[in-house]
C-alpha positions in Angstrom: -22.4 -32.4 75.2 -25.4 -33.0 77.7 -26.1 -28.8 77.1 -25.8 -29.0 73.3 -28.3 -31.8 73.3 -30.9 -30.2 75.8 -30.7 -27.1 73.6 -31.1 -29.4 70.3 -34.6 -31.1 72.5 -35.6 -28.3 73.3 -35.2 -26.5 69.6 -37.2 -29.4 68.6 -40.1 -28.7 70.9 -40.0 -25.2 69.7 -40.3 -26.2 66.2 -43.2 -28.3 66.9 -45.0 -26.1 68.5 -44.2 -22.9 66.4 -45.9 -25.5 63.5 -49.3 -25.8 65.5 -49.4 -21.9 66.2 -48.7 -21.5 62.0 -51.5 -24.1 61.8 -54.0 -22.0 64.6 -53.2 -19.0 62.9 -53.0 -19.6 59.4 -49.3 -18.4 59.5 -46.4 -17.0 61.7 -44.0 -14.2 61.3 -40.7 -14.4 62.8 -41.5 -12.4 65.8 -43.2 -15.6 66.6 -40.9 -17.5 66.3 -38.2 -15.9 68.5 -41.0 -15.3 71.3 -41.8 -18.9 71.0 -37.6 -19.5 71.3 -37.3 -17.0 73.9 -40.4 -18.9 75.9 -38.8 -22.0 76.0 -35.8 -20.7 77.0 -33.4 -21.1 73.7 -30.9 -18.2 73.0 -32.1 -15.4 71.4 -29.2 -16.5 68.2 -31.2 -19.9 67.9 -34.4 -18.7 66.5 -33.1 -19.0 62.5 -32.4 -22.8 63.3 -36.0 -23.0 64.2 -37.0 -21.7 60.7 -34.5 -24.3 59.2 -36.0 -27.6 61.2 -39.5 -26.0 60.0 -38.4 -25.5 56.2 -40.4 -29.1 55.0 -43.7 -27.5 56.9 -43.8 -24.1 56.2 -43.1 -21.6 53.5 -41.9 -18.1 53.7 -43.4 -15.8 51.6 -44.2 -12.3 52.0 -42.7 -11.9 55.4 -44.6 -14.8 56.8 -44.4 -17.9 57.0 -47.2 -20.5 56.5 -48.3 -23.8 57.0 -47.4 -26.2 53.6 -50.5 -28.3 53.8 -53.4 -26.0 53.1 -56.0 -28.6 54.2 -54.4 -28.4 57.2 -54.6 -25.1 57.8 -57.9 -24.8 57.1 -59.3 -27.3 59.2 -57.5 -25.6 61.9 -59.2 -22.9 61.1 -62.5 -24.7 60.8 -61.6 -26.3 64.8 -60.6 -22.8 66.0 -63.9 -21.0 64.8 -65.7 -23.9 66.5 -64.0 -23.8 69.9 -65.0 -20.2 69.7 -68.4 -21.3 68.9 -68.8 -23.2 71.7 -67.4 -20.9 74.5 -69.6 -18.5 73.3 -72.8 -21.0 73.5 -71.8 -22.3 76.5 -71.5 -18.2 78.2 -75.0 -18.1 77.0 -76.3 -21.1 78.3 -74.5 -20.3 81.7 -76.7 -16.5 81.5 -80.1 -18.4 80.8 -79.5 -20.7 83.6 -78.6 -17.9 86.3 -81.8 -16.3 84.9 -84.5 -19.3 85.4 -82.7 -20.0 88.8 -83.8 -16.5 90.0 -87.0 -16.9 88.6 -87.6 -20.9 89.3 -88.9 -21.3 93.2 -89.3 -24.7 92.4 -85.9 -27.3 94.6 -85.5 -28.5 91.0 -84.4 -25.6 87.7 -85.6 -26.3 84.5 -83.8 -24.7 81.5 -86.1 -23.8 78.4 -84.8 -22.6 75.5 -88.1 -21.8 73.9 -87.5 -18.3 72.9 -87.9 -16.0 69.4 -84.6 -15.2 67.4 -84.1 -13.5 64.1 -82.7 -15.4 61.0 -81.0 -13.7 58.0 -81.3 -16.3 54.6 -79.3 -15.7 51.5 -82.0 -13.7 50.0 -81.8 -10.8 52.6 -85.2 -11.7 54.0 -84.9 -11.7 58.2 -87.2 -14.2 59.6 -89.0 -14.3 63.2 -88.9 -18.1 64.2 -88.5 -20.1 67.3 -85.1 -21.1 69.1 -86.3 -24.7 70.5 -83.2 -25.8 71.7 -79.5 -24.8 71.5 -76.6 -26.5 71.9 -72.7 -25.5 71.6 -72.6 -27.0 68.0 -76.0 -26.0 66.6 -79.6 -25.3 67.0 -82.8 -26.5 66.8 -85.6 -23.6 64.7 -89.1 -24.0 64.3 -91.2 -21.3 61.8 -93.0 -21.4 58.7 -89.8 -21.7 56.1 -88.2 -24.5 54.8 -84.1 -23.6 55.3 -82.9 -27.2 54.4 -79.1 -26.5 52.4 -79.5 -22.6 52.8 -76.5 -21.0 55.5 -78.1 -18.7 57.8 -77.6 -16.2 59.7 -79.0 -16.5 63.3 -79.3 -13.8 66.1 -79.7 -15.2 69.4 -80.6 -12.7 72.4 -78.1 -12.5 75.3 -79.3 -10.9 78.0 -76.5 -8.7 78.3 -74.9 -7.0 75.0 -75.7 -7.1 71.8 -77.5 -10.4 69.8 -74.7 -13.2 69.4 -74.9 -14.2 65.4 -73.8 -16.9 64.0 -73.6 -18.3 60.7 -75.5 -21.4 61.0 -75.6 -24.2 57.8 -78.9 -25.8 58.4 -78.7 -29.5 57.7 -82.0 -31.0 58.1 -85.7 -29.8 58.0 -89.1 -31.6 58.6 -92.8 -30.9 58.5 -93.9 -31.1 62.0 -97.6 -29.6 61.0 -99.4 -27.5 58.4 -97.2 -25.1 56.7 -95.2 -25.5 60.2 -91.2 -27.0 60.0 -88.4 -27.8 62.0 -84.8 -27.0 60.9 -82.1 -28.3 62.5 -78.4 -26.3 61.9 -74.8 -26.5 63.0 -72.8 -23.4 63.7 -69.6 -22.6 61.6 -68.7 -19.2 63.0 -69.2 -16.4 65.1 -69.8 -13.0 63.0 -70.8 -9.7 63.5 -73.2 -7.6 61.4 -71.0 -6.0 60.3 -69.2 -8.8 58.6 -72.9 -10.6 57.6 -73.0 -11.3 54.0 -76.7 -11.0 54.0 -78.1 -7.6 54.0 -81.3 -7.2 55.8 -84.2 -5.8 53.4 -86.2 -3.5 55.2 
């Protein structure tokens, strides 16, 4: 009795956490499902009564199975591409700060984020303006364009590799001098060129 109900706890934490991988994913296959039974330990026979305690929260169709709530799913989507946002930021950040610490011979390093990156609006035009400060969630760019409601896509240098782009919604923009603006934009996503909707006009 004491095994069965282990095994029937235990099926239960599978469940629950084959929901939150359907959810980070957008969907699971039953591959895994049984690795996510055999992790925890269940017998290999189990794995179909893990589908049945997840029948109410997913849906099988087309070999996979997927989360019932769409909102859901989506905003785990949505959290996902911003914790990949932010490790990504935060490797750059972490590069720039080795960098002014071999430079700075001052006892106290100063990080400046003052540098040139490339923008890519809707209407394929790139634009040179000015990174004036970064964070993991968005980014501060001054130039001579108003960007307020457009999603962008920004390149911002690494020093090693390739430009990291992001698409950026910009969500705010003021006049900080003649024909002179600040925009201020959050990152959804990491993308690659690739995978830009925005051609670049030559």
């Amino acid at each position: 009795m004491v095994v069965m109900a282990d095994e029937d706890a235990t099926l239960q934490r599978v469940a629950e956490a084959v929901q939150r991988r359907a959810r980070q994913q957008g969907s699971v296959t039953a591959r895994d499902i049984r690795a996510e039974a055999k992790l925890a330990g269940l017998p290999e026979d189990r794995w179909k009564d893990v589908v049945a305690a997840v029948k109410r929260e997913l849906h099988y169709r087309q070999g996979r199975y997927y989360p019932s709530d769409p909102v859901s799913a989506r905003r785990a989507d949505a959290e996902a591409q911003q914790d990949k946002v932010a490790k990504a930021i935060r490797g750059l950040i972490r590069q720039h700060r080795a960098s002014v610490k071999q430079q700075e011979r001052r006892g106290e390093v100063r990080i400046d984020f003052l540098q040139p990156v490339k923008v890519h609006a809707a209407d394929g035009h790139t634009l040179n303006l000015l990174c004036r400060d970064v964070s993991t969630t968005g980014i501060r760019l001054v130039g001579t364009k108003q960007l307020l409601g457009q999603k962008v896509q920004v390149e911002l240098p690494q020093l090693r590799g390739a430009p990291l782009m992001l698409t950026t919604r910009i969500l705010w923009t003021c006049a900080i001098g003649d024909d002179l603006f600040e925009n201020g934009g959050s990152f959804l996503e990491i993308t690659t060129a690739d995978e830009s909707p925005y051609p670049k006009l030559v």
